[in-house]
ZAPAPA-992055 format. One record per residue (C-alpha): residue number from 0; residue in three letters; chain; x, y, z. Coordinates in pm, 1 decimal, padded with zeros to 6 digits, always signed. Layout:
N
(node NUM,ALA,A,(X,Y,Z))
...
! end
This chain:
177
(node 0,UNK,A,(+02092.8,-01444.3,-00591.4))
(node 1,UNK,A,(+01756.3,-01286.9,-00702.9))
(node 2,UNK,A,(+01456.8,-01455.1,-00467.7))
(node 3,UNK,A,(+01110.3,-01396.7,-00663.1))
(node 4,UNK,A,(+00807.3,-01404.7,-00504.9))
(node 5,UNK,A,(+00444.0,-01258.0,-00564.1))
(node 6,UNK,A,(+00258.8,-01229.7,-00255.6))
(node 7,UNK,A,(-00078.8,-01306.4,-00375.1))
(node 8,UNK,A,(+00081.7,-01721.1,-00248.9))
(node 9,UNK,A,(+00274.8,-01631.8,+00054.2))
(node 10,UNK,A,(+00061.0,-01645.4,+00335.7))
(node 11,UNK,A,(+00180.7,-01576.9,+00708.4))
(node 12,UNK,A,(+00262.5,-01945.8,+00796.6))
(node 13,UNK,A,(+00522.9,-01995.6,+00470.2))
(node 14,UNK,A,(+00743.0,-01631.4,+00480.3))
(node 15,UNK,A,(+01054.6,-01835.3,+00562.2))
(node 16,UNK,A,(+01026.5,-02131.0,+00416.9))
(node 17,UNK,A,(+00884.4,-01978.2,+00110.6))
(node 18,UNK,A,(+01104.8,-01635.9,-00010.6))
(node 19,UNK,A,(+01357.9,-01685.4,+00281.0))
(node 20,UNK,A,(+01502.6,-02030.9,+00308.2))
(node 21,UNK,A,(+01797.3,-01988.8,+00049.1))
(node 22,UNK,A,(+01921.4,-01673.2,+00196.4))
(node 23,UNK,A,(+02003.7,-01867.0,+00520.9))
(node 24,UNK,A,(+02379.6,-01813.4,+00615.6))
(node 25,UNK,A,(+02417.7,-01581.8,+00316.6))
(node 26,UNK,A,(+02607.4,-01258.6,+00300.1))
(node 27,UNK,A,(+02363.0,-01114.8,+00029.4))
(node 28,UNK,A,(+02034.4,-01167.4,-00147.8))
(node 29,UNK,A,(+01783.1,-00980.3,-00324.9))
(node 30,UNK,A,(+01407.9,-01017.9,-00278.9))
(node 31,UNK,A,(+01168.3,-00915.3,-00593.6))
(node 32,UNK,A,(+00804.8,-00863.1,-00485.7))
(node 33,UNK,A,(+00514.2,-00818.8,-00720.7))
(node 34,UNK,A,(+00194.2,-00766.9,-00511.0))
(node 35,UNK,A,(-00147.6,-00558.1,-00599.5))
(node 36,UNK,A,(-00178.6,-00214.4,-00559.5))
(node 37,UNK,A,(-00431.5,-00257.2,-00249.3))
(node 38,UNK,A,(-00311.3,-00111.2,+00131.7))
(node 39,UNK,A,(-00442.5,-00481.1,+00236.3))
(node 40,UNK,A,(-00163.7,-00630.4,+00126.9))
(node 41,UNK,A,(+00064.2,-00390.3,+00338.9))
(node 42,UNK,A,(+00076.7,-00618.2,+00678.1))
(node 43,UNK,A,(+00191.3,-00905.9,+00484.1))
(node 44,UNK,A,(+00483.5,-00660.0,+00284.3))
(node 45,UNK,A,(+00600.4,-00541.4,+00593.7))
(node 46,UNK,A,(+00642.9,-00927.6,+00735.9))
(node 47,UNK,A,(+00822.2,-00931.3,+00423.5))
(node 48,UNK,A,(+01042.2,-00714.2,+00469.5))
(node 49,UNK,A,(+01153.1,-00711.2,+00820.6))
(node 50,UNK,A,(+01180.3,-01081.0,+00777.7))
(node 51,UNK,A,(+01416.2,-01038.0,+00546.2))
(node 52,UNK,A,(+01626.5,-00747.1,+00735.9))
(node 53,UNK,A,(+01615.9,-01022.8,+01043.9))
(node 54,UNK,A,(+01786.1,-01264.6,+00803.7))
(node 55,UNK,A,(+02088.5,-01053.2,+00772.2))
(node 56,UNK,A,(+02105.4,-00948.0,+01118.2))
(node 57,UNK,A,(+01989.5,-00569.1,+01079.5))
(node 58,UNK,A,(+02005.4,-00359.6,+01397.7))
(node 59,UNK,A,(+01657.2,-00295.5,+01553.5))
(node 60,UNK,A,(+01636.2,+00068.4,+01502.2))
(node 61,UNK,A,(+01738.5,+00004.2,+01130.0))
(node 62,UNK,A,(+01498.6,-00223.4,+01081.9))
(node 63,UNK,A,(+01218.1,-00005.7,+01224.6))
(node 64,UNK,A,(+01290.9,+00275.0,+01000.6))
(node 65,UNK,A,(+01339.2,+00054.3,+00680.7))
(node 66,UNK,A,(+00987.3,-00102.0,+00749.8))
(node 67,UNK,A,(+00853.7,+00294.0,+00776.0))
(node 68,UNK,A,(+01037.7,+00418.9,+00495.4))
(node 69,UNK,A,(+00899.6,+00083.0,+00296.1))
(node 70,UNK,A,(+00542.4,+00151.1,+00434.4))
(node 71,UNK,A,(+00583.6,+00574.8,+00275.1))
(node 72,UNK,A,(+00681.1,+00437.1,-00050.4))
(node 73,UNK,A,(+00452.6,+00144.5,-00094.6))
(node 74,UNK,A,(+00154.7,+00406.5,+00025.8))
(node 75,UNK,A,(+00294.3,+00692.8,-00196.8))
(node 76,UNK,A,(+00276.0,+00366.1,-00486.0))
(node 77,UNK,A,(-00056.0,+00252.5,-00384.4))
(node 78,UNK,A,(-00220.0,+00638.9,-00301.6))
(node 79,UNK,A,(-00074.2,+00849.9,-00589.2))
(node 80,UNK,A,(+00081.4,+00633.3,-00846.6))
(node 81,UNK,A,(-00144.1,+00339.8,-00907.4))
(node 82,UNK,A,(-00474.4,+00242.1,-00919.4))
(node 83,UNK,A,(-00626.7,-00080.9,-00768.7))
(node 84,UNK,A,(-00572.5,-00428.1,-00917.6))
(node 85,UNK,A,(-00229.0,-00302.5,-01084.2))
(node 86,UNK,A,(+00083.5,-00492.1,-01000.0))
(node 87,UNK,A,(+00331.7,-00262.1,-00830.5))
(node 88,UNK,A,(+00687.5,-00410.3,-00759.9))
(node 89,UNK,A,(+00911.6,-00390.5,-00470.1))
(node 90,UNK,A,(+01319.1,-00462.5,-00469.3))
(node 91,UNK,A,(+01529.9,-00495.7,-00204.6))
(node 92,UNK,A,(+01936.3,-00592.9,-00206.5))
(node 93,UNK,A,(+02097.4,-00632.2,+00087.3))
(node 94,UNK,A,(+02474.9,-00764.0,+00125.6))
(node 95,UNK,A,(+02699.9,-00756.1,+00377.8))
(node 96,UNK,A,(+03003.4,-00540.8,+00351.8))
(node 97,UNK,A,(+03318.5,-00481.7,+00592.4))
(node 98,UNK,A,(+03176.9,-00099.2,+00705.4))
(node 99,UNK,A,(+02787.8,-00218.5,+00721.6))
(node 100,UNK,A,(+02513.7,-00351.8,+00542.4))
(node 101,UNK,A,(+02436.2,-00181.1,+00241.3))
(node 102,UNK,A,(+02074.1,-00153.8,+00115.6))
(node 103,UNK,A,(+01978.6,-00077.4,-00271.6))
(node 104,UNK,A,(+01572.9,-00119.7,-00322.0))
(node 105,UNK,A,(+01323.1,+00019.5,-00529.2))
(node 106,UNK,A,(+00893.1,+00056.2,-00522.0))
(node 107,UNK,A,(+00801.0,+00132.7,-00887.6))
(node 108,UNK,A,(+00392.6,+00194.4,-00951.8))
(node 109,UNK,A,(+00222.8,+00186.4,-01307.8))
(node 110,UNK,A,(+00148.9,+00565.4,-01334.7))
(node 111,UNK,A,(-00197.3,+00492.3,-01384.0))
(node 112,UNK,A,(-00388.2,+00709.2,-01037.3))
(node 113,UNK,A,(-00506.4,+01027.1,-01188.7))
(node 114,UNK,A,(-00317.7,+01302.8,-01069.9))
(node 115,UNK,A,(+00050.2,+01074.8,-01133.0))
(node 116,UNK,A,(+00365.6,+01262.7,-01136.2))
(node 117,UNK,A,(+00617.6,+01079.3,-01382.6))
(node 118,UNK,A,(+01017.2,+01052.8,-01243.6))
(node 119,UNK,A,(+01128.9,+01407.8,-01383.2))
(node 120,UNK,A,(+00779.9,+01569.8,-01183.3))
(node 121,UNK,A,(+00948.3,+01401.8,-00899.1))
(node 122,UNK,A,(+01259.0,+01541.8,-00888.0))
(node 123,UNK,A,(+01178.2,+01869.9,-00952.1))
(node 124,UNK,A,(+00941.1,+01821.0,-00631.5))
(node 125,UNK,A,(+01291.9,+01715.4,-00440.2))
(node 126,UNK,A,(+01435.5,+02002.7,-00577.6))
(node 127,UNK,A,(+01180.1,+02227.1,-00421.8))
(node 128,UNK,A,(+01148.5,+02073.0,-00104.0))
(node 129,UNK,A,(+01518.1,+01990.0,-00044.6))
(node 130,UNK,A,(+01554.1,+02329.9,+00138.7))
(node 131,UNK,A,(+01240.8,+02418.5,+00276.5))
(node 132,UNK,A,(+01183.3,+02454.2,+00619.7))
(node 133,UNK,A,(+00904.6,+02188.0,+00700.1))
(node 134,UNK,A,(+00886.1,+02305.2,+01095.1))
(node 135,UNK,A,(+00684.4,+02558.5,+00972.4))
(node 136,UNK,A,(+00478.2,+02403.7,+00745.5))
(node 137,UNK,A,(+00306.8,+02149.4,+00870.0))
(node 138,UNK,A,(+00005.0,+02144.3,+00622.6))
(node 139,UNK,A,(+00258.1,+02059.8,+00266.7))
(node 140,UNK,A,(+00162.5,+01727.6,+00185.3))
(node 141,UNK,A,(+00531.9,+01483.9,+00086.2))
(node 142,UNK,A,(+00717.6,+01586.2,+00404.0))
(node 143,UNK,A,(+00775.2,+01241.2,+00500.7))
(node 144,UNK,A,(+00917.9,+01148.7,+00143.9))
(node 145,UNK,A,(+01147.1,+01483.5,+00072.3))
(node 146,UNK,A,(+01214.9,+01552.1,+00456.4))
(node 147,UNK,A,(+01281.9,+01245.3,+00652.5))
(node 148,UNK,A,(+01325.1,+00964.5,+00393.0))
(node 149,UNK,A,(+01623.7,+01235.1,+00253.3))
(node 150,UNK,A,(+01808.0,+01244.0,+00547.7))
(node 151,UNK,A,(+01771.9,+00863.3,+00646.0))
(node 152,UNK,A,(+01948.9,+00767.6,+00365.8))
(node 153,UNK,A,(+02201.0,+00806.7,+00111.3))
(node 154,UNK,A,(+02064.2,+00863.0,-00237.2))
(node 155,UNK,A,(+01708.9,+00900.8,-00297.8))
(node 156,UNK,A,(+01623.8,+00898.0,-00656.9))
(node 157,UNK,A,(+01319.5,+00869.2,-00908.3))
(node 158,UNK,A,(+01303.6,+00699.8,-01239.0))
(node 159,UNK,A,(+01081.8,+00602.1,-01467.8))
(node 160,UNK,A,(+00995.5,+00253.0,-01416.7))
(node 161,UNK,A,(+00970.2,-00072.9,-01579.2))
(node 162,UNK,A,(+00612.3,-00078.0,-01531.1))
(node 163,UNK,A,(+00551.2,+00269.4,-01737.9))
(node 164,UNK,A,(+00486.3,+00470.9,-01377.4))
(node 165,UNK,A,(+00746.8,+00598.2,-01117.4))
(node 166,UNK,A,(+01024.2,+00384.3,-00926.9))
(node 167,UNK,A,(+01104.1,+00530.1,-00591.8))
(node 168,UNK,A,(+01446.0,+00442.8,-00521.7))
(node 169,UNK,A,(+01702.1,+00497.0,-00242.3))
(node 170,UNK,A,(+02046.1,+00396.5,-00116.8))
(node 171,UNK,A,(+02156.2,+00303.8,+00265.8))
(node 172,UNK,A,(+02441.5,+00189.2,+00422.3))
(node 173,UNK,A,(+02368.8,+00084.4,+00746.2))
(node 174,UNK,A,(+02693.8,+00026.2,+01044.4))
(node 175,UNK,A,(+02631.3,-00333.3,+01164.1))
(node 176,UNK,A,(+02771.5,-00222.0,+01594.0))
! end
């Protein structure tokens, strides 16, 4: 069951009852997000999404890191991929299996920010930083994507989006304890 919201008419007050109320009892759902490219619509994303992680019982720690991860590539999306005003999306699918819950979401930007790397850019970056030694270097900007993102989950992936730009995408399956 695909939830839709746009975030430009949730407020604070109405997370719940508004994206959240059929997923109640569920064992999976999948939350679509549209929201403006603008970092002043991060607080209410990350409500958003740890909401949502609450909902299906996510560990603490997990949920921590999925909010950070979410805040890098919603940043990466609003910094280097779009410009302000565009409509970036966000997707999240969570279900519940017997080993864990497993997590398959997405943050695709419009490729519109000058200086926009397209999917293929991307993953030749991934190929060069996938075996560098980052203690060393502490000045190369897209650590946090290559470096820790990588080995939080696993598959991290870029392809072009829907929207013309970038989608960030990733894979996790998390052991419920």
């Amino acid at each position: 069951m695909e939830k839709r919201c746009n975030i430009s008419h949730i407020s604070d007050a109405t997370l719940r009852d508004e994206c959240f109320k059929d997923y109640l009892n569920c064992d999976s759902g999948e939350l679509y997000i549209e929201y403006e490219s603008r970092y002043e619509n991060t607080k209410i994303l990350r409500e958003i999404i740890d909401e949502f992680c609450d909902l299906f019982t996510m560990p603490a720690k997990w949920r921590t890191r999925i909010v950070l991860i979410f805040d890098e590539l919603n940043n990466n999306a609003i910094e280097h991929g779009s410009i302000k005003s565009d409509k970036n999306i966000c997707y999240i699918s969570l279900s519940k299996r017997s080993t864990g819950l497993f997590i398959v979401w997405y943050v695709e930007d419009t490729w519109n920010a000058q200086g926009s790397k397209n999917h293929l850019e991307m993953r030749q970056l991934q190929s060069t930083f996938r075996d560098k030694d980052f203690s060393q270097h502490h000045s190369i900007r897209g650590r946090w994507l290559f470096l820790i993102i990588s080995q939080l989950v696993e598959l991290l992936d870029f392809r072009p989006s829907s929207l013309w730009g970038v989608q960030v995408y990733f894979e996790k399956l998390i052991p419920l304890d």
